[in-house]
C-alpha positions as semicolon CSV with decimal commas, in nm:
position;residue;x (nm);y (nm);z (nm)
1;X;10,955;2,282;-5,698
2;X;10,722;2,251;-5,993
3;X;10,587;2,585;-6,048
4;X;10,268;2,661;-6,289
5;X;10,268;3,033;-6,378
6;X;9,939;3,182;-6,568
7;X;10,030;3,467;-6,843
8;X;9,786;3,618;-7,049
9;X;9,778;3,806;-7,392
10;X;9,691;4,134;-7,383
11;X;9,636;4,431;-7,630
12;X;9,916;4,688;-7,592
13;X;9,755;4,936;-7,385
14;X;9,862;5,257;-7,635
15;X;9,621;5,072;-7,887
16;X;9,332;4,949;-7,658
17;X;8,986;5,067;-7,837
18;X;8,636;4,915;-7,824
19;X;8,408;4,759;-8,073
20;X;8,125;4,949;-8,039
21;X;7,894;4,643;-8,183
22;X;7,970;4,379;-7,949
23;X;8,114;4,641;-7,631
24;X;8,423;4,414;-7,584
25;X;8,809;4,500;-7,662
26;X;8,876;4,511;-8,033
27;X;9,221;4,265;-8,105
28;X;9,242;4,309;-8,506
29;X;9,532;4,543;-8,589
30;X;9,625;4,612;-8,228
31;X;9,954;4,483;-8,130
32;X;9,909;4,181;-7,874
33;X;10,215;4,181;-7,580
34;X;10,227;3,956;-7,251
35;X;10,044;4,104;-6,952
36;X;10,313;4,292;-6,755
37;X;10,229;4,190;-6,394
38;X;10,270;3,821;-6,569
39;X;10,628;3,885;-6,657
40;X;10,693;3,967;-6,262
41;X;10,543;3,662;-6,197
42;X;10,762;3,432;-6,449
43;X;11,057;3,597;-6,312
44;X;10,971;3,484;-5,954
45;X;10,920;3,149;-6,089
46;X;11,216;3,121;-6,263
47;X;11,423;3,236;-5,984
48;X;11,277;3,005;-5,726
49;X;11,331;2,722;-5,972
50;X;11,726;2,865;-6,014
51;X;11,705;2,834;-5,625
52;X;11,557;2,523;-5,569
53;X;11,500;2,305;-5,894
54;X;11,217;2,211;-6,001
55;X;11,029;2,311;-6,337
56;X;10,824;2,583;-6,480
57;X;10,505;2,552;-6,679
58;X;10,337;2,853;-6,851
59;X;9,945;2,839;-6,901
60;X;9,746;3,016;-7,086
61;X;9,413;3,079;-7,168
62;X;9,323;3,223;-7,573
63;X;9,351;3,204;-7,919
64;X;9,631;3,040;-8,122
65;X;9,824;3,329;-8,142
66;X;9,875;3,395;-7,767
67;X;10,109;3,105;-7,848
68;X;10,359;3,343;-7,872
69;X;10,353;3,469;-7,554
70;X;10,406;3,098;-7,408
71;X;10,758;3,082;-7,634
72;X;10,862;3,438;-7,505
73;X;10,774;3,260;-7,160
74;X;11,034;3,008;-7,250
75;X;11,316;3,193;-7,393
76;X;11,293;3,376;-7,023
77;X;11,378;3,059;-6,839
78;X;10,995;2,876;-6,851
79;X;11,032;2,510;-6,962
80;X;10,746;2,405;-7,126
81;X;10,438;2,571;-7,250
82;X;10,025;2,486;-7,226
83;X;9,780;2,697;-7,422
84;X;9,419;2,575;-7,368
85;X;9,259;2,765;-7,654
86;X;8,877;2,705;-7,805
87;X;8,589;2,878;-7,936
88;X;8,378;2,797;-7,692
89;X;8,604;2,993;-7,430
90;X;8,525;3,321;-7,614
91;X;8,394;3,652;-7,473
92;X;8,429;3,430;-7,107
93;X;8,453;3,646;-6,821
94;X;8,644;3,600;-6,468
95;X;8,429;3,300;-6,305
96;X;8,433;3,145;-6,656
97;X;8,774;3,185;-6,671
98;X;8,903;3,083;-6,328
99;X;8,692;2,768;-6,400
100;X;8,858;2,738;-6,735
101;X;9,257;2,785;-6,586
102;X;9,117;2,521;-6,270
103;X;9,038;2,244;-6,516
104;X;9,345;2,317;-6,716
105;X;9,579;2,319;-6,399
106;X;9,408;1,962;-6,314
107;X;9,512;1,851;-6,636
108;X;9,858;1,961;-6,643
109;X;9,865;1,761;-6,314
110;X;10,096;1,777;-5,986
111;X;10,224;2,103;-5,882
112;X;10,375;2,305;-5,607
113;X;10,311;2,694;-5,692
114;X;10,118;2,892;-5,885
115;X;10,212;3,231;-5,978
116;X;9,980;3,505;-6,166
117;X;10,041;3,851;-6,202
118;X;9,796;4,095;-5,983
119;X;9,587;4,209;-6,264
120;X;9,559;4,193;-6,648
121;X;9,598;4,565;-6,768
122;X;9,287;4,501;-7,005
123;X;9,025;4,394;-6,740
124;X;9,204;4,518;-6,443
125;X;8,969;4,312;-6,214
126;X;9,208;4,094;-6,022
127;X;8,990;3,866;-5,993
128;X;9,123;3,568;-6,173
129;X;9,415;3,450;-5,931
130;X;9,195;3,448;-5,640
131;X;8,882;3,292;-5,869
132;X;9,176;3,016;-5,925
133;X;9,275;2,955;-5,599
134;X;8,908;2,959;-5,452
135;X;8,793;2,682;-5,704
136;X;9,094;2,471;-5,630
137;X;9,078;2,484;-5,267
138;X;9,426;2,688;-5,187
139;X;9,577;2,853;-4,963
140;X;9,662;3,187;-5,150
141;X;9,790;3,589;-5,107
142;X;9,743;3,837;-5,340
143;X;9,973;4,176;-5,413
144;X;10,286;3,972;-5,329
145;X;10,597;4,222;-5,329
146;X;10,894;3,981;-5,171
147;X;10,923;3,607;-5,180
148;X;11,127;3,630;-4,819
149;X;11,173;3,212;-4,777
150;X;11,084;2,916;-4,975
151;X;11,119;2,511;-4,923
152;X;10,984;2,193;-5,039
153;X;10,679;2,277;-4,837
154;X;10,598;2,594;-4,773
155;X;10,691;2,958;-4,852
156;X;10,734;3,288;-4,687
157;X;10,632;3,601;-4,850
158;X;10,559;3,996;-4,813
159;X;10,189;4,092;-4,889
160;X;10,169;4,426;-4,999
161;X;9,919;4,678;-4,801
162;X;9,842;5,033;-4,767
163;X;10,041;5,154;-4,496
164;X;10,361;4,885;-4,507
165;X;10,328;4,487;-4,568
166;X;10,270;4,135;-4,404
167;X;10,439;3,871;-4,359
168;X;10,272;3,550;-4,463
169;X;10,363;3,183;-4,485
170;X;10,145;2,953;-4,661
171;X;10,217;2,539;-4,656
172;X;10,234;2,393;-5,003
173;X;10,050;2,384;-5,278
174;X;9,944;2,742;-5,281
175;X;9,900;3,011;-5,536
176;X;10,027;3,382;-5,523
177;X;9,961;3,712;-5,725
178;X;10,260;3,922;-5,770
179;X;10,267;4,322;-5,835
180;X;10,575;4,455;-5,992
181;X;10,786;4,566;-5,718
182;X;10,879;4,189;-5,669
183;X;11,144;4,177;-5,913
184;X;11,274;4,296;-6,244
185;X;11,238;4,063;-6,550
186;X;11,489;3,933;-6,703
187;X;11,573;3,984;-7,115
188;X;11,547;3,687;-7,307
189;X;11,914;3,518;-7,411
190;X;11,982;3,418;-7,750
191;X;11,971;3,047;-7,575
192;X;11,677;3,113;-7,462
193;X;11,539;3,248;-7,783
194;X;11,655;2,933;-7,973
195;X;11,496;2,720;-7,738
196;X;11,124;2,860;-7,746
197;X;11,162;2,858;-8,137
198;X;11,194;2,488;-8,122
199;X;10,964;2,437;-7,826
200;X;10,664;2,232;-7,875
201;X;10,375;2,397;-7,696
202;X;10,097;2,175;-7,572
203;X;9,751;2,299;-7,709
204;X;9,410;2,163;-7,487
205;X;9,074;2,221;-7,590
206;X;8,727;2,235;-7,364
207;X;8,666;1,861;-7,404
208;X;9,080;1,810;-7,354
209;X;9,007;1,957;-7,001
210;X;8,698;1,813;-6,952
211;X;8,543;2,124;-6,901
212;X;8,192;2,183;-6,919
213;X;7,987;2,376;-7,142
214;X;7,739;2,553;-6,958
215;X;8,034;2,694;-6,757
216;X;8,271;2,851;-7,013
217;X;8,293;3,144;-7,242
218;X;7,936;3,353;-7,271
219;X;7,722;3,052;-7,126
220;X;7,963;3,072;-6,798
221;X;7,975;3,425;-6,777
222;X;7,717;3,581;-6,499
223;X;7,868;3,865;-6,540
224;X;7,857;4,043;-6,977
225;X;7,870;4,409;-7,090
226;X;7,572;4,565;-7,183
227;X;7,700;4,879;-7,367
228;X;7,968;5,110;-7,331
229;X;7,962;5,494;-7,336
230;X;8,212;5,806;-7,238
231;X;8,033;5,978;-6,990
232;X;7,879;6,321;-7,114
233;X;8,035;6,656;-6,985
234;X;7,842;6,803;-6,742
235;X;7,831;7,196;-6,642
236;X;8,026;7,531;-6,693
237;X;8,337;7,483;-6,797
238;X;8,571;7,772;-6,749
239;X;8,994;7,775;-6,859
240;X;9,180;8,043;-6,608
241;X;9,460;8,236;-6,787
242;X;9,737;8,442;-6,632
243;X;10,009;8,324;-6,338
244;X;9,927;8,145;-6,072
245;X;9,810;8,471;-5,872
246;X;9,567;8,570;-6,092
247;X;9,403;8,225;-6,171
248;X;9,355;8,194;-5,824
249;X;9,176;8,555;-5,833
250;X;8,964;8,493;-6,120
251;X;8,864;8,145;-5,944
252;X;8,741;8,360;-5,632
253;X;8,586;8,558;-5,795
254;X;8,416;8,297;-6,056
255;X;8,304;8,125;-5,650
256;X;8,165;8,396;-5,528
257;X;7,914;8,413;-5,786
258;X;7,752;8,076;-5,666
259;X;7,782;8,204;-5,287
C-alpha cells in the first residue's frame, strides 16, 4: 500500500504570538515542531505499511526549514520525503492550500491512502484534509480513531462521534483524518535517525506542480484576516473571598441586587 501522509510545521503552541502588522502568526524566534495530530497520522501509516508493505511518502507544504519535519518523518519509519515550498504559497489559506497539497499529490503520482492529522493546532480549522479530498474526488472520513481492517482495496475504520463511533469502509484510493486516540507514536531509533540525516528530500515549487497563480498563497485565498484584537472586558467584576459557604452568600446577596 503506498501511503501519502501530509504533516505540517507548526509554531510550538507555548510560543504562539501575533504580528500585530500583518495579523498572521509570528515564526521568528518561536520554536517550529511537527503538528501533533500529524504524528498520529504517520504512525498509522507506518503501521499499515509494517502490515501490508507498501511505502510511505511525507508531504509538506512551507518554507525550507519545515524540511526538518519531513527527516523527523523519516527517522519514524516514513521513506521518502516531498516539501513543495515557494514564495508564492505564502500567507495561503485553506482552499489555497488544499489546492496547493492536490497538485502536489498529482505530482508525486500513484497512491493508495492519504493520511492527515484532524487539525493543525495553529489554524485549528480542519479544513484542509477534507479541502484535499473534495478537490481530488475521494472518498474520505474525518476524526478517524481505529483503523479496524485494511486490504489492497479498501479499508475499514472507526469514525469518531459525539455519543460513540461508526463504522465506515471506504474502497481505495481514499483519504482519512486521524485524532489522537488512534495510536501512540512511536520514538525515533538511532536507525532511523541516521537514515533521515542522509535522506534526500525532494523540494517542488508552484511551476514544479503546475500550479496556478491566481489560486495560491494571498491571490488564492477568499478567505484573509483583517485585524486581530482581545476582546475588551465588559461589566462589574467582583472576586468572592471566604469558603465555599460564604462565597456562595455574598453571590446571593451580590444577585439580589439586580432582582
Amino acid at each position: 500500500m503506498n501511503i501519502i501522509v501530509c504533516v505540517k510545521q507548526v509554531p510550538d503552541a507555548k510560543d504562539v504570538r501575533l504580528d500585530p502588522e500583518t495579523n498572521t502568526l509570528a515564526r521568528e524566534g518561536v520554536e517550529a515542531i511537527m503538528n501533533p495530530f500529524d504524528r498520529h497520522a504517520l504512525e498509522e501509516a507506518v503501521c499499515l505499511k509494517e502490515q501490508l508493505g507498501g511505502k510511505v511518502t511525507v508531504l509538506s507544504m512551507g518554507p525550507p526549514q519545515a524540511e526538518e519535519v519531513l527527516r523527523e518523518a523519516i527517522s519514524c519509519g516514513a521513506d521518502e520525503g516531498v516539501l513543495v515550498s515557494d514564495r508564492a504559497f505564502a500567507g495561503a489559506d485553506t482552499w489555497a492550500t488544499s489546492y496547493t497539497l492536490a497538485k502536489a499529490v498529482e505530482a508525486i503520482g500513484t497512491f493508495d491512502l492519504i493520511l492527515c492529522g484532524k487539525q493543525a493546532i495553529d489554524g485549528d480549522t480542519a479544513q484542509v484534509g477534507p479541502g484535499l479530498a473534495s478537490r481530488m474526488g475521494l472518498p474520505y472520513v474525518t476524526c478517524v480513531q481505529k483503523t479496524r481492517e485494511a486490504t489492497d482495496s479498501s479499508i475499514q475504520v472507526e469514525r469518531m462521534m459525539d455519543d460513540g463511533y461508526d463504522v465506515v469502509q471506504l474502497p481505495l484510493p481514499a483519504l482519512l483524518t486521524v485524532v489522537k486516540d488512534i495510536n501512540e507514536p512511536r520514538v525515533p531509533s538511532l536507525k532511523g535517525k541516521m537514515k533521515a540525516k542522509k535522506a534526500e528530500i525532494s523540494m517542488l515549487s508552484a511551476s514544479d506542480v503546475g500550479a496556478e497563480a491566481q489560486y495560491i498563497g494571498l491571490a488564492g485565498s477568499p478567505t484573509q484576516v483583517v485585524n486581530v484584537f482581545a476582546p475588551e472586558a465588559r461589566g462589574d467584576r467582583k472576586i468572592f473571598s471566604g469558603t465555599a459557604a460564604e462565597q456562595v452568600e455574598q453571590l446571593v446577596d451580590k444577585l439580589k441586587g439586580y432582582l
